[in-house]
NUMI-566700 format. One record per residue: residue in three letters; x, y, z of N, C-alpha, C in turn; residue number from 0; chain. Coordinates in nm, 3 decimals. Example, Ala and Ser with C-alpha at 12.3 -4.5 7.8 and 13.67 -1.06 7.14 Angstrom:
<atoms>
+------+---------+---------+---------+---------+---------+---------+---------+---------+---------+-----+-------+
! rest !    n_c1 !    n_c2 !    n_c3 !   ca_c1 !   ca_c2 !   ca_c3 !    c_c1 !    c_c2 !    c_c3 !  nr ! kette !
+------+---------+---------+---------+---------+---------+---------+---------+---------+---------+-----+-------+
!  ala !   1.319 !  -0.569 !   0.780 !   1.230 !  -0.450 !   0.780 !   1.320 !  -0.330 !   0.780 !   0 !     A !
!  ser !   1.285 !  -0.225 !   0.708 !   1.367 !  -0.106 !   0.714 !   1.290 !   0.003 !   0.787 !   1 !     A !
+------+---------+---------+---------+---------+---------+---------+---------+---------+---------+-----+-------+
</atoms>
This chain:
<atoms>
+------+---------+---------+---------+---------+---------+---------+---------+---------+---------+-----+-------+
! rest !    n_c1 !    n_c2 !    n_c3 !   ca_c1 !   ca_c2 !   ca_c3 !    c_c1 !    c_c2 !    c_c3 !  nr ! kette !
+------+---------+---------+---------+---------+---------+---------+---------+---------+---------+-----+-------+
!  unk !  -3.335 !  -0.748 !  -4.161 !  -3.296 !  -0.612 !  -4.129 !  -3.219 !  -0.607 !  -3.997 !   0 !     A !
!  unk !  -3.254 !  -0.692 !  -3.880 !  -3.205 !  -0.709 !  -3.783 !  -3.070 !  -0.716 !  -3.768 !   1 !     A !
!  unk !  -3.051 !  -0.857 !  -3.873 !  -2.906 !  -0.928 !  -3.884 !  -2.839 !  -0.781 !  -3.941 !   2 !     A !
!  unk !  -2.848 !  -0.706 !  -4.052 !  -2.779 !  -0.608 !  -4.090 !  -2.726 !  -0.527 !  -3.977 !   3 !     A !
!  unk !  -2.848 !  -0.480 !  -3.942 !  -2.789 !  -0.373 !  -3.842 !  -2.686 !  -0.437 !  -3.742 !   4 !     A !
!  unk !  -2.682 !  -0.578 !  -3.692 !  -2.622 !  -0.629 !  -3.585 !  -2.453 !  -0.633 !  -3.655 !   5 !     A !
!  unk !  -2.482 !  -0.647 !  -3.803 !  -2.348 !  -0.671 !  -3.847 !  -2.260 !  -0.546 !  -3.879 !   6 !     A !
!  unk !  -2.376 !  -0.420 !  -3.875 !  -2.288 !  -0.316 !  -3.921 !  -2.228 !  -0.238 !  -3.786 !   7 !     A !
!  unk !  -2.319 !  -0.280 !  -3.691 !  -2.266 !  -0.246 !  -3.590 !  -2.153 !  -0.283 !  -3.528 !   8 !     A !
!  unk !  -2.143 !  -0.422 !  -3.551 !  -2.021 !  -0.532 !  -3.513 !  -1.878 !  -0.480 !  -3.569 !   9 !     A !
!  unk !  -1.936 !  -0.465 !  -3.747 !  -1.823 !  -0.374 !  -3.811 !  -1.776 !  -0.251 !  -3.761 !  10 !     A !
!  unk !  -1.866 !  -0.129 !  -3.729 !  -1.828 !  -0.060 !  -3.674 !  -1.731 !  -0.038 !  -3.557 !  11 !     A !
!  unk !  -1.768 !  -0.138 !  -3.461 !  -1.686 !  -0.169 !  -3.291 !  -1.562 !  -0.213 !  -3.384 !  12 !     A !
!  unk !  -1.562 !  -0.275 !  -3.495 !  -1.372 !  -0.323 !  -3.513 !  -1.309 !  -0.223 !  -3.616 !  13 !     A !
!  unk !  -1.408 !  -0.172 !  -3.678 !  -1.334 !  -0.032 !  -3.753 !  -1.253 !   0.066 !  -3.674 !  14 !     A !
!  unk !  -1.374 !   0.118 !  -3.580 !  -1.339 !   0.215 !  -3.436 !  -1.177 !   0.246 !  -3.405 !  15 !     A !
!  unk !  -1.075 !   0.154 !  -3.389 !  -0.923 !   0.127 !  -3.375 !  -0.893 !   0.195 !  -3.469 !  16 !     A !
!  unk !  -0.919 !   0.189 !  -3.603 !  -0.793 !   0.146 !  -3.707 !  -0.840 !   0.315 !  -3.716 !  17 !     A !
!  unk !  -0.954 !   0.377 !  -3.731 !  -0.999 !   0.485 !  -3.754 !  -0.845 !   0.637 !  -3.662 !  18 !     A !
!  unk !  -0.841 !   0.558 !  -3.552 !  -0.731 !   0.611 !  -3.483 !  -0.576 !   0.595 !  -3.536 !  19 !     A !
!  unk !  -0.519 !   0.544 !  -3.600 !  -0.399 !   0.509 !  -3.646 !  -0.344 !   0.403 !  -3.588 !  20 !     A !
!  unk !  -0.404 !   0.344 !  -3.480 !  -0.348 !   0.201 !  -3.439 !  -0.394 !   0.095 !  -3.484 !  21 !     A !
!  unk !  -0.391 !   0.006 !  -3.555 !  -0.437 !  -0.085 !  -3.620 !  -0.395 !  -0.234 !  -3.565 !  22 !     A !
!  unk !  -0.470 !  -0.329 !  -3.572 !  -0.409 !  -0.447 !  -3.596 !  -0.417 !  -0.549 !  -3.670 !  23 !     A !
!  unk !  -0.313 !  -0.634 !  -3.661 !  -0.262 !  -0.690 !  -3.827 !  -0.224 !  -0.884 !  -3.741 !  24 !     A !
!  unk !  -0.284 !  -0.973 !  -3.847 !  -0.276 !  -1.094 !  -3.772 !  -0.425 !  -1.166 !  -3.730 !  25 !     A !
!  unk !  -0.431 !  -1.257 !  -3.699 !  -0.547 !  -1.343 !  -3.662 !  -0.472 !  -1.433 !  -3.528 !  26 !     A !
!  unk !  -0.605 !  -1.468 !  -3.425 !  -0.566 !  -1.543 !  -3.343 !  -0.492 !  -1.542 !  -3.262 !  27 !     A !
!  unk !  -0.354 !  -1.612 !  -3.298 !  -0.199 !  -1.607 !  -3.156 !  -0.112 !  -1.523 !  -3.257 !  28 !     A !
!  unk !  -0.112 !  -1.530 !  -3.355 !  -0.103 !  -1.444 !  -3.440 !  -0.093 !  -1.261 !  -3.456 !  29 !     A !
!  unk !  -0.216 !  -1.204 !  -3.368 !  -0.263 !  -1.097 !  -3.364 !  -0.145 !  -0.992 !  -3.330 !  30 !     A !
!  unk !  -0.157 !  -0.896 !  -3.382 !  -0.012 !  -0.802 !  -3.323 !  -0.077 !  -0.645 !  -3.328 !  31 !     A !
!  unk !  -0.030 !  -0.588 !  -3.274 !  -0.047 !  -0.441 !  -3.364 !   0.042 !  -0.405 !  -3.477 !  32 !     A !
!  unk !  -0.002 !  -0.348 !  -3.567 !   0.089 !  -0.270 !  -3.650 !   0.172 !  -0.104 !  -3.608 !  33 !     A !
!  unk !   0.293 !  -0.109 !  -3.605 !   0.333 !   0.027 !  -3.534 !   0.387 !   0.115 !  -3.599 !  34 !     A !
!  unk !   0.350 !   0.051 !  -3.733 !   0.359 !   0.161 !  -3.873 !   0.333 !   0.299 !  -3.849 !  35 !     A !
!  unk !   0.269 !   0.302 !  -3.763 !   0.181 !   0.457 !  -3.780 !   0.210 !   0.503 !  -3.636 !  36 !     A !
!  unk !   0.306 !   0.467 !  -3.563 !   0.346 !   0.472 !  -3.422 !   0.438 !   0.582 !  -3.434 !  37 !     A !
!  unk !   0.412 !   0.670 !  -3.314 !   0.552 !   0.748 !  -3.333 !   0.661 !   0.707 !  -3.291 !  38 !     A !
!  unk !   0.809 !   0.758 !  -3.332 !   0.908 !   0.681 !  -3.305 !   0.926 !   0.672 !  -3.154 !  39 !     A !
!  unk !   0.896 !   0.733 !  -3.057 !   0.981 !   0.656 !  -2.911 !   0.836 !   0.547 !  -2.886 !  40 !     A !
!  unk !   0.685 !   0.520 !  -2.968 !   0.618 !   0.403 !  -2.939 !   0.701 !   0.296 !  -3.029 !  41 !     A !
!  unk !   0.772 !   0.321 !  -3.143 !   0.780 !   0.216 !  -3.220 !   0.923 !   0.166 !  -3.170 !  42 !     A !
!  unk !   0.995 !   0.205 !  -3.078 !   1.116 !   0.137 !  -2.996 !   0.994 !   0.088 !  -2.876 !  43 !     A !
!  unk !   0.943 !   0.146 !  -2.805 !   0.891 !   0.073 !  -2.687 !   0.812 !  -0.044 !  -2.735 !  44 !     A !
!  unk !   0.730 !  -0.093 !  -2.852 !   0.708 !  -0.174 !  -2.907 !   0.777 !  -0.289 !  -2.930 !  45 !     A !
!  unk !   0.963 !  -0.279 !  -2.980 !   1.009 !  -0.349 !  -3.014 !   1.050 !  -0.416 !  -2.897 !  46 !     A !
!  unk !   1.024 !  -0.316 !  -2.790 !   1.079 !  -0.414 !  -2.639 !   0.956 !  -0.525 !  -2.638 !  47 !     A !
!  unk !   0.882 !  -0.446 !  -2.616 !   0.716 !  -0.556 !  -2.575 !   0.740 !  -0.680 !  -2.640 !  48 !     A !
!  unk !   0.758 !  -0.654 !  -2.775 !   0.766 !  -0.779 !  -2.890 !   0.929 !  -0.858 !  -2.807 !  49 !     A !
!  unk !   0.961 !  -0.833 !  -2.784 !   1.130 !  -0.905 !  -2.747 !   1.095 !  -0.952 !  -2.614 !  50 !     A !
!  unk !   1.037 !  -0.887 !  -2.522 !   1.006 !  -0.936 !  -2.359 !   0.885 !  -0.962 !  -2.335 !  51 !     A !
!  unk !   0.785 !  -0.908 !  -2.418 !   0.653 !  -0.975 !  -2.330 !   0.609 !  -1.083 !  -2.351 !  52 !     A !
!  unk !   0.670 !  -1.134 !  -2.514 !   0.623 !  -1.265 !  -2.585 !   0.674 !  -1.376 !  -2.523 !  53 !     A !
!  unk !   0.805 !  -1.349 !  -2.466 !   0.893 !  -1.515 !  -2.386 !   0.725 !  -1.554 !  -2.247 !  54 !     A !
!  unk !   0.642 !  -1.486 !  -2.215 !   0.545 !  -1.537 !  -2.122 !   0.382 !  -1.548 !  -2.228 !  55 !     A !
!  unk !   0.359 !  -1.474 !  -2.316 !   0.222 !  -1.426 !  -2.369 !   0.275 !  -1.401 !  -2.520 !  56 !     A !
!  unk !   0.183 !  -1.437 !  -2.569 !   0.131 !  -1.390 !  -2.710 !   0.103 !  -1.230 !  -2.729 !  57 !     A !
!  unk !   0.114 !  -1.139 !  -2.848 !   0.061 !  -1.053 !  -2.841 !  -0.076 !  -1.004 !  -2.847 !  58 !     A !
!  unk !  -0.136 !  -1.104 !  -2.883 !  -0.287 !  -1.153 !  -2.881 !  -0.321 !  -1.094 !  -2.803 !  59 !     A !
!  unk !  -0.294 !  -1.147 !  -2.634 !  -0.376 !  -1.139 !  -2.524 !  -0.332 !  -0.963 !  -2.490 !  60 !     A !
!  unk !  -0.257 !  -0.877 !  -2.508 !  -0.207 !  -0.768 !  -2.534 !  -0.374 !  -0.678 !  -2.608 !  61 !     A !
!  unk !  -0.313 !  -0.718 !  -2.804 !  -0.397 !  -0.657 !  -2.858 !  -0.573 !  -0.669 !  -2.803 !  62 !     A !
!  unk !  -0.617 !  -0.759 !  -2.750 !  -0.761 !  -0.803 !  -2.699 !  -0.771 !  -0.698 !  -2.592 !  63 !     A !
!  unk !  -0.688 !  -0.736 !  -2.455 !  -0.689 !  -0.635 !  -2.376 !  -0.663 !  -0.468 !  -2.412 !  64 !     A !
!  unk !  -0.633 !  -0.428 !  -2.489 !  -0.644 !  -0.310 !  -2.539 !  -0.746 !  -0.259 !  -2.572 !  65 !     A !
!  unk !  -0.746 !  -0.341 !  -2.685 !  -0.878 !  -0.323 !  -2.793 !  -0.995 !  -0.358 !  -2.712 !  66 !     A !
!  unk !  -0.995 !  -0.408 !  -2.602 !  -1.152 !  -0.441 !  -2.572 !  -1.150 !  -0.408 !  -2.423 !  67 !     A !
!  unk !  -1.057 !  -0.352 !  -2.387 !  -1.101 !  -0.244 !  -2.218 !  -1.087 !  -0.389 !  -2.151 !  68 !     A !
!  unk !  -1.067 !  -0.480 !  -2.129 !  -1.104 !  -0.633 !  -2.092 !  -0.967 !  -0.650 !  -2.056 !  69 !     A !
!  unk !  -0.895 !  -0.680 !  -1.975 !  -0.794 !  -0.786 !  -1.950 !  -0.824 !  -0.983 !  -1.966 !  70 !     A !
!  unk !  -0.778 !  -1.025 !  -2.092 !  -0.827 !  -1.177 !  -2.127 !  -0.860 !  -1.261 !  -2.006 !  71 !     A !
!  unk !  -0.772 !  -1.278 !  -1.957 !  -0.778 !  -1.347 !  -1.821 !  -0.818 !  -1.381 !  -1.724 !  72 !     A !
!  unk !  -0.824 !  -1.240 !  -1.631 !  -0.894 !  -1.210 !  -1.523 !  -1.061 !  -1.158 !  -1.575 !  73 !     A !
!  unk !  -1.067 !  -1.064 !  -1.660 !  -1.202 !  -1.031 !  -1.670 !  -1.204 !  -0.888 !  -1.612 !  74 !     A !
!  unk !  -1.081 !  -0.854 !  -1.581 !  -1.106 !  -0.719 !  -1.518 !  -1.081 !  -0.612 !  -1.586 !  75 !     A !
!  unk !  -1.094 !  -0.448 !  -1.567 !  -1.106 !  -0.353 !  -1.641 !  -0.966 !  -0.333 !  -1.688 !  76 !     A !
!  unk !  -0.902 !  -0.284 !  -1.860 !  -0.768 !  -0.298 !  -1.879 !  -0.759 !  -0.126 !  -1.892 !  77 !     A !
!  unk !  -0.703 !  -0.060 !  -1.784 !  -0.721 !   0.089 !  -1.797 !  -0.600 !   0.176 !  -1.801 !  78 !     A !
!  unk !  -0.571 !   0.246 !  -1.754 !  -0.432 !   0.327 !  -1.734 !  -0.392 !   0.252 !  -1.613 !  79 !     A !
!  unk !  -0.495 !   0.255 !  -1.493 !  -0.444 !   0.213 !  -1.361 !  -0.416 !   0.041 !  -1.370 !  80 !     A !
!  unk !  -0.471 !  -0.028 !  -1.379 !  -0.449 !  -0.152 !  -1.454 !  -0.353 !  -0.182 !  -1.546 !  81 !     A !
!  unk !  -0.223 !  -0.058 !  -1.634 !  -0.158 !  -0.108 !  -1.655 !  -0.037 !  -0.032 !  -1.604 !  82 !     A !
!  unk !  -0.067 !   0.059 !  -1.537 !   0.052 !   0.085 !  -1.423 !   0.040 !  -0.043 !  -1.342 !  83 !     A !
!  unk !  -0.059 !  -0.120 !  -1.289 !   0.001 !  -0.215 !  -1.195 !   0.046 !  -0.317 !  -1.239 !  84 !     A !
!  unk !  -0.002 !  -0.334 !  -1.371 !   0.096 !  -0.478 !  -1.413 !   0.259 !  -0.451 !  -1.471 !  85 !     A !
!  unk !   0.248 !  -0.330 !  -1.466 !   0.408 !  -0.267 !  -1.457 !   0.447 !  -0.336 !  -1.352 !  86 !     A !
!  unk !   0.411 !  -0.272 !  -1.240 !   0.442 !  -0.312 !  -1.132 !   0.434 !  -0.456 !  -1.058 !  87 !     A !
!  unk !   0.377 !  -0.498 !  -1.117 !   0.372 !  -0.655 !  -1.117 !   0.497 !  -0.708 !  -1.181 !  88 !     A !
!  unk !   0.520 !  -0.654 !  -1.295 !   0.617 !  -0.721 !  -1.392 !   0.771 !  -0.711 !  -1.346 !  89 !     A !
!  unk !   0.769 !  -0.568 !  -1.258 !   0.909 !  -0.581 !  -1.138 !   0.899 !  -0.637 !  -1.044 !  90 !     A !
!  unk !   0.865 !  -0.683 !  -1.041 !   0.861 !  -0.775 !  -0.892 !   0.800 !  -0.948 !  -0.950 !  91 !     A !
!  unk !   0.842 !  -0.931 !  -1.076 !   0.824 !  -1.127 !  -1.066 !   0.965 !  -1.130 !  -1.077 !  92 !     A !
!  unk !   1.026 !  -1.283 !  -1.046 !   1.155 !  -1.355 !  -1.104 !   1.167 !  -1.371 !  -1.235 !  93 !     A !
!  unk !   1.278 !  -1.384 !  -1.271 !   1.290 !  -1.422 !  -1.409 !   1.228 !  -1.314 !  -1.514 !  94 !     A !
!  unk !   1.207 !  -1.270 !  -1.536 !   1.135 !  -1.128 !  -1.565 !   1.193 !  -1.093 !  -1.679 !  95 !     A !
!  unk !   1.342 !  -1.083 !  -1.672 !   1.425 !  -1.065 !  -1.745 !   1.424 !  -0.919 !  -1.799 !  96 !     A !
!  unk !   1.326 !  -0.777 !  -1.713 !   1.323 !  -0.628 !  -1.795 !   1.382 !  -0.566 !  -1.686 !  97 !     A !
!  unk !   1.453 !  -0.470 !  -1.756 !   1.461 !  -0.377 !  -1.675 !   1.346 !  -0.231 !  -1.679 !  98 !     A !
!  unk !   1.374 !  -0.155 !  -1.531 !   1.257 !  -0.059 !  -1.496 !   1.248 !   0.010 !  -1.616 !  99 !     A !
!  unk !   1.366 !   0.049 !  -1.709 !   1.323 !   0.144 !  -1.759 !   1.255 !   0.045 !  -1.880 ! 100 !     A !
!  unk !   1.319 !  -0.058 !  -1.938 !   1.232 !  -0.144 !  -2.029 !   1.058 !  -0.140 !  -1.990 ! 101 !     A !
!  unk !   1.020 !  -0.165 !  -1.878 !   0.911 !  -0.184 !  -1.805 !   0.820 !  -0.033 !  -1.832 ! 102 !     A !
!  unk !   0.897 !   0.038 !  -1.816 !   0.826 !   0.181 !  -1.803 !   0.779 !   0.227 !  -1.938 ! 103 !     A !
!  unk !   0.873 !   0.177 !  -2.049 !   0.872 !   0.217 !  -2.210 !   0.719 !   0.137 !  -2.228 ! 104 !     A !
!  unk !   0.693 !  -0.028 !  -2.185 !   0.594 !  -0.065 !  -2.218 !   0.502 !  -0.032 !  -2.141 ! 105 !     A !
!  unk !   0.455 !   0.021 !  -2.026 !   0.371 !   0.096 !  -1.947 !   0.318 !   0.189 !  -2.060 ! 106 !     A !
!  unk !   0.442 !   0.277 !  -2.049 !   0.356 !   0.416 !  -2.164 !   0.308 !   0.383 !  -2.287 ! 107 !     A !
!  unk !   0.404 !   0.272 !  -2.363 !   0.332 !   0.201 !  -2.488 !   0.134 !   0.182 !  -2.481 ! 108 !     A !
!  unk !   0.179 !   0.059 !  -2.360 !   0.020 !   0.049 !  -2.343 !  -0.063 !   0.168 !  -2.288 ! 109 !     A !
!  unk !  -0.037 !   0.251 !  -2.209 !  -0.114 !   0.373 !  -2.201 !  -0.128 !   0.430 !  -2.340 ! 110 !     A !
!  unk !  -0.032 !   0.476 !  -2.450 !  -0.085 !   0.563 !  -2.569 !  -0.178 !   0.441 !  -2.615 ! 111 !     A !
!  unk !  -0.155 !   0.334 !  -2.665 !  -0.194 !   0.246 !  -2.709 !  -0.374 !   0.242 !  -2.669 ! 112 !     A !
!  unk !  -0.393 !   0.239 !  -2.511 !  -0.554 !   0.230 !  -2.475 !  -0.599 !   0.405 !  -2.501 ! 113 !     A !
!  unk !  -0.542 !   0.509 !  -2.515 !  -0.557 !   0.636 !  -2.565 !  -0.616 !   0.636 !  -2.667 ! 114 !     A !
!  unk !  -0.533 !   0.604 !  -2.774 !  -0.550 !   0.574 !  -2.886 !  -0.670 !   0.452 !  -2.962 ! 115 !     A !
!  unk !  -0.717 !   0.384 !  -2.861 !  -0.815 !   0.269 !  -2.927 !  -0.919 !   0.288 !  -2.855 ! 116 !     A !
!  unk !  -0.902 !   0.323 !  -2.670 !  -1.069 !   0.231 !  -2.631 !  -1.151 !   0.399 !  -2.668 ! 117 !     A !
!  unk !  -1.245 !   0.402 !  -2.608 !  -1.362 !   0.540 !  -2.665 !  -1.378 !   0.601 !  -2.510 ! 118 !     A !
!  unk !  -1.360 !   0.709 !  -2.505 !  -1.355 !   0.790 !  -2.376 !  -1.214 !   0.814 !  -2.333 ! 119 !     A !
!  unk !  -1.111 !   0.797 !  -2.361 !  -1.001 !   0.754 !  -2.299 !  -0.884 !   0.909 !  -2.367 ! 120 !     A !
!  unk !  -0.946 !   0.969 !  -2.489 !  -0.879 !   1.106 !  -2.507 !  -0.869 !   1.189 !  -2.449 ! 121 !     A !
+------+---------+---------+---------+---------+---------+---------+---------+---------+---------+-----+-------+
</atoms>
């Protein structure tokens, strides 16, 4: 009875997303969101992310940090303010290759994006 409940609960925490219209689609390094259900100025800011964020990261480490309030890496909280600063991080490395306003499209991406998935965040 234990194991059940542990599993329906488990199910539940990965249903939770898709229940919102953001879904994701993929396994592993693999992992992506689907932006099927994106409105159109997310599903252009998307296509940047996918074109510039992948030459450093997988979308993996993206969808995880979303989906799980977690930044992979560090371990630290992945929030609104947390991804205004890695905006801001992301202008100010070399090689970078975005521009501000590219930068800003995926800022707001990932803001609707943690809106839309973590719980408290509406």
């Amino acid at each position: 009875m234990v194991r059940f409940l542990l599993i329906f609960v488990l199910f539940m925490g990965w249903a939770l997303p898709g229940e919102t219209g953001v879904k994701s689609v993929g396994t592993s390094e693999s992992l992506r969101f689907d932006p099927s259900g994106f409105p159109p100025e997310m599903k252009s800011a998307y296509a940047v992310m996918q074109a510039k964020c992948t030459h450093c990261h997988t979308l993996e480490r993206t969808v995880l940090a979303v989906t799980t309030g977690i930044a992979p890496i560090s371990g630290r909280p992945f929030d609104r303010s947390a991804v205004a600063a890695y905006g801001q991080k992301m202008l100010r490395m070399p090689n970078v290759r975005m521009s501000k306003d590219e930068v800003k499209q995926v800022v707001d991406l990932l803001t609707y994006l943690i809106d839309n998935t973590q719980p408290g965040n509406k």
